[in-house]
N, C-alpha and C positions, 0 to 999 in steps of 0.2 A: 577852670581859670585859664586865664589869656597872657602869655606874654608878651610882650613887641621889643624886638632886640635892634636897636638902632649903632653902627659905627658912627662918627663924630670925626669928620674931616676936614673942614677949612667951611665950616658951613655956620658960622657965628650970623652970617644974617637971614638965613635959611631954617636953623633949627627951629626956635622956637613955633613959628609958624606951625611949621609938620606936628608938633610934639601937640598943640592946641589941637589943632584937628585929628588929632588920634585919637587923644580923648574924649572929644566929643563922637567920634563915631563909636569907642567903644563903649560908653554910657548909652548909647541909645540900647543896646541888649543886653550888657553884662555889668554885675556890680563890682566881682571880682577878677581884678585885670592892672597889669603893672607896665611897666614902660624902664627900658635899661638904657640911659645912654652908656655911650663908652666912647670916651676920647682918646682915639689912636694919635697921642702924640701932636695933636693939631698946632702949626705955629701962631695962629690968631688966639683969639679969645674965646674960644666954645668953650673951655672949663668954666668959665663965669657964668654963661647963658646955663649949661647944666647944672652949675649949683642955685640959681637963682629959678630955674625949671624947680628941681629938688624941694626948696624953702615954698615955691607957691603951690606944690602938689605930694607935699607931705608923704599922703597914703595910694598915690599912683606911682610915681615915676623915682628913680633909684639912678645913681653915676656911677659911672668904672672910670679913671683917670692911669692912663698907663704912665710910665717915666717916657716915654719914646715912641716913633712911630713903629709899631711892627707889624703893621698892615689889618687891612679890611676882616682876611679869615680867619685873622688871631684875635679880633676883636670881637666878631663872631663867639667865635669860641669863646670868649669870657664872658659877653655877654649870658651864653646858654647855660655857664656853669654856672652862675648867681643867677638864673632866673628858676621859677619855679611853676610855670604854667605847666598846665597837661597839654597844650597847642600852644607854640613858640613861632611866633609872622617874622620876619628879619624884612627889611625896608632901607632905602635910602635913608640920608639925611637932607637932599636937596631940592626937594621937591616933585621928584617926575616920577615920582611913585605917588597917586592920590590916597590918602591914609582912608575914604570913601570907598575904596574896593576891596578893604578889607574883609567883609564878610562874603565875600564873594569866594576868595578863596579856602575861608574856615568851612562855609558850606559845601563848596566843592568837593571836602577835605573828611566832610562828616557825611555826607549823601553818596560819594561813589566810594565809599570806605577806602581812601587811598593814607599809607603813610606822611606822602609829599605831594603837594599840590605848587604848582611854579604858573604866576603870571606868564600870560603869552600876548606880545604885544605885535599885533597886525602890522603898527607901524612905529617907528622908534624915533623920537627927537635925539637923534645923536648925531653928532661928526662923523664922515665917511670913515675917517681913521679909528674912533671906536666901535661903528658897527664890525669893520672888519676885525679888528681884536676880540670881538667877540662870536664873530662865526668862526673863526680859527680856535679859541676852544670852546666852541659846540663841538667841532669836527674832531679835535684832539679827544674827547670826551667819549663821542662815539667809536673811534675806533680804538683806543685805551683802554675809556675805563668800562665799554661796556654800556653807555647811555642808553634809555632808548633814543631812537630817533626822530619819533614824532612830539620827544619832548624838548624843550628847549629852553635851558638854563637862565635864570635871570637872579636879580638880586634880590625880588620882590616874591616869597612863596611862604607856604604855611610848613610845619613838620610836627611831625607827634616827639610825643616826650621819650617815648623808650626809645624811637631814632637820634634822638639830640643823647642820651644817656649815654651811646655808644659810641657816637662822635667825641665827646669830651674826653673821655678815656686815651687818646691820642692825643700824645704829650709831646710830642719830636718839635723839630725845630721850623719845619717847613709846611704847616698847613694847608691843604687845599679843601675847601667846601663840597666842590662837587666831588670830587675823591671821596670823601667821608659818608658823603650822601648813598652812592653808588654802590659801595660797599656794603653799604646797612639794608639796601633794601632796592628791588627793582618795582611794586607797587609805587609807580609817582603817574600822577596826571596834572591835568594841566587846564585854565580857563582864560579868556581873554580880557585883559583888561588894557586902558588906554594909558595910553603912554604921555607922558603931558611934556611943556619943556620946562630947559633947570630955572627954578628960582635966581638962581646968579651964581654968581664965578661960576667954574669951568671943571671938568672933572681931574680928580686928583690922579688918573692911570697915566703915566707918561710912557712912552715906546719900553723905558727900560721895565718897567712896573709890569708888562703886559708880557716883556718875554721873559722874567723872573717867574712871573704867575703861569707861564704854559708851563717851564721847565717844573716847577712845583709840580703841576700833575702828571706828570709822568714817568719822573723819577720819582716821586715819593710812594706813587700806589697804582706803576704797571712796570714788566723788564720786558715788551713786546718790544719798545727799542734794542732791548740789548738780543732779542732773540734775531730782529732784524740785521742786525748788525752781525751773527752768526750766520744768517740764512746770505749776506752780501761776500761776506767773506769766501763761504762756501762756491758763490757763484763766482766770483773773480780767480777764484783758484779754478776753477775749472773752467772757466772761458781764457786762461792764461795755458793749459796745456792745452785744450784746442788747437789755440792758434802757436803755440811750438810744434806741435803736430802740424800745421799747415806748412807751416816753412820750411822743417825737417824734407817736407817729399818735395815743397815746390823746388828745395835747393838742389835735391836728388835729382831730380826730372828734369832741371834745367842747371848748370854749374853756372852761368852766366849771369845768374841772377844776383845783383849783389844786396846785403841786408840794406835797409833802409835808415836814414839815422830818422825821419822824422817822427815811423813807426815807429822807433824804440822810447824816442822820447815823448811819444801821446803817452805808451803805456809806461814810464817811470810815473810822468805826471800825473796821472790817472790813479794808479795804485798808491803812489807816495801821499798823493791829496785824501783818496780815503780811509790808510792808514791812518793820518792825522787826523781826520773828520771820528774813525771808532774810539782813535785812542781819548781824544777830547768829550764822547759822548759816557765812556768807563770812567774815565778823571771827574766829571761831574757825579755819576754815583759814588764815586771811592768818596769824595769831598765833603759832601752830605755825611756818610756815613762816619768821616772824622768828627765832622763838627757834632752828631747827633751823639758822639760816645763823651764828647766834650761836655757834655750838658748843655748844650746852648738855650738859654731859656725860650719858649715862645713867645710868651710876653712878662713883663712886669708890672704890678700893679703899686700906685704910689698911694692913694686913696680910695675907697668906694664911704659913700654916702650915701642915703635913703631911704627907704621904708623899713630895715630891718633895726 
């Protein structure tokens, strides 16, 4: 069985389309196959298109209605927890993912026996602003979490069911996909499929959404920053007695030298900015860590309707 885990984001004139054509691609080979949306909160009317989806595909397609936006990975993750395929696709909802190359990656996925198979698109209809949001965490990813490198993240891939089984199990407050991916397994490969443009409006990541979404991964599932942050310290404390050692002899060797004030204030500014820069990078894990002993839910669910 097939599932397709769909997020549900400002895309009321966009969904149904996608949802049509999913269906009919996966009717062309499987009889058993389901379809989840999940409305993260959308301020337009997607909860109406998903339930009126629902009433005309009965025994395909199923809704998740959260109370609030709480983003793309948590809606993911509800998604997979009410789905029940043994191969679970996650896809857009705006079109530039063609629900057509679907079997492209379930093959991929069953031919080179990988856990995770991730669309790779040659060329991306995006805005310079989101292509670059999103080589920033490819790159975060690779040196974080561990990526491979020749694989490269997108929104559009297949996964097996015991990898989604152990993704779910992660309850905290701050989601990351590729985190949860990474962890469960390093078999992923990768196929090229085309990258089409959006059906309409514009994508829902704003600047703040994309630096929310980096910090997520790497405070939630790496301390390579906080070790960084050890290994800076170390090195500022010892490039700080160096250069006291320098002055100690140059003042020896010459009395006439007198201390510099510009010298002293690079190095306040210097030490006191990254001071504040480690203390700020600790205050983000400690803060997490508040909120995560808080219970803070990942998401809530107001409704689900569907095939069960």
């Amino acid at each position: 069985m097939i599932s397709v885990v769909i997020p549900c984001y400002r895309s009321e004139r966009s969904l149904r389309g996608v949802v049509e054509k999913t269906i009919e691609t996966l009717k062309e080979r499987e009889k058993a196959f389901e379809i989840v949306l999940v409305n993260d909160g959308s301020p337009d009317n997607v909860w109406n298109v998903i339930e009126d989806l629902v009433k005309e595909n009965k025994k395909f397609v199923k809704g998740i209605n959260f109370t609030k936006n709480f983003g793309q990975h948590a809606a993911l993750l509800a998604g997979y927890k009410y789905s029940k395929g043994d191969i679970i696709v996650s896809m857009d909802d705006d079109g530039q993912t063609n629900p057509a190359y679907l079997w492209k990656l379930v093959d991929r996925l069953n031919e080179g026996g990988f856990d995770v198979v991730y669309a790779k698109y040659p060329q991306t209809k995006e805005t310079l602003f989101r292509r670059m949001g999103s080589w920033l965490n490819n790159k975060m990813s690779e040196v974080l979490l561990n990526k491979p490198k020749e694989v490269k993240g997108t929104s559009f891939y297949a996964i097996r069911r015991y990898v989604v089984e152990d993704m779910v199990r992660y309850d905290k407050s701050y989601p990351y996909i590729g985190g949860l991916v990474y962890r469960a397994t390093s078999n992923i490969g990768d196929v090229e499929i085309e990258h089409q443009e959006r059906e309409s409006g514009s994508s829902g990541y704003t600047l703040r959404k994309l630096i929310n979404l980096t910090l997520n991964g790497f405070t939630a599932f790496s301390v390579v920053p906080l070790r960084i942050a050890s290994f800076l310290g170390v090195f500022c404390a010892f490039a700080g007695f160096i250069y006291a050692i320098v002055i100690i002899i140059r003042k020896l060797t010459d009395p006439s030298i007198q201390l510099g004030y510009s010298s002293l204030m690079a190095a306040i500014l210097f030490i006191g900015g990254l001071i504040m820069f480690l203390l700020g990078l600790i205050g983000e894990y400690v803060g997490r860590i508040y909120i995560g002993i808080n219970n803070q839910p990942q998401y809530v669910i107001k409704e689900r309707i569907g095939n069960e």
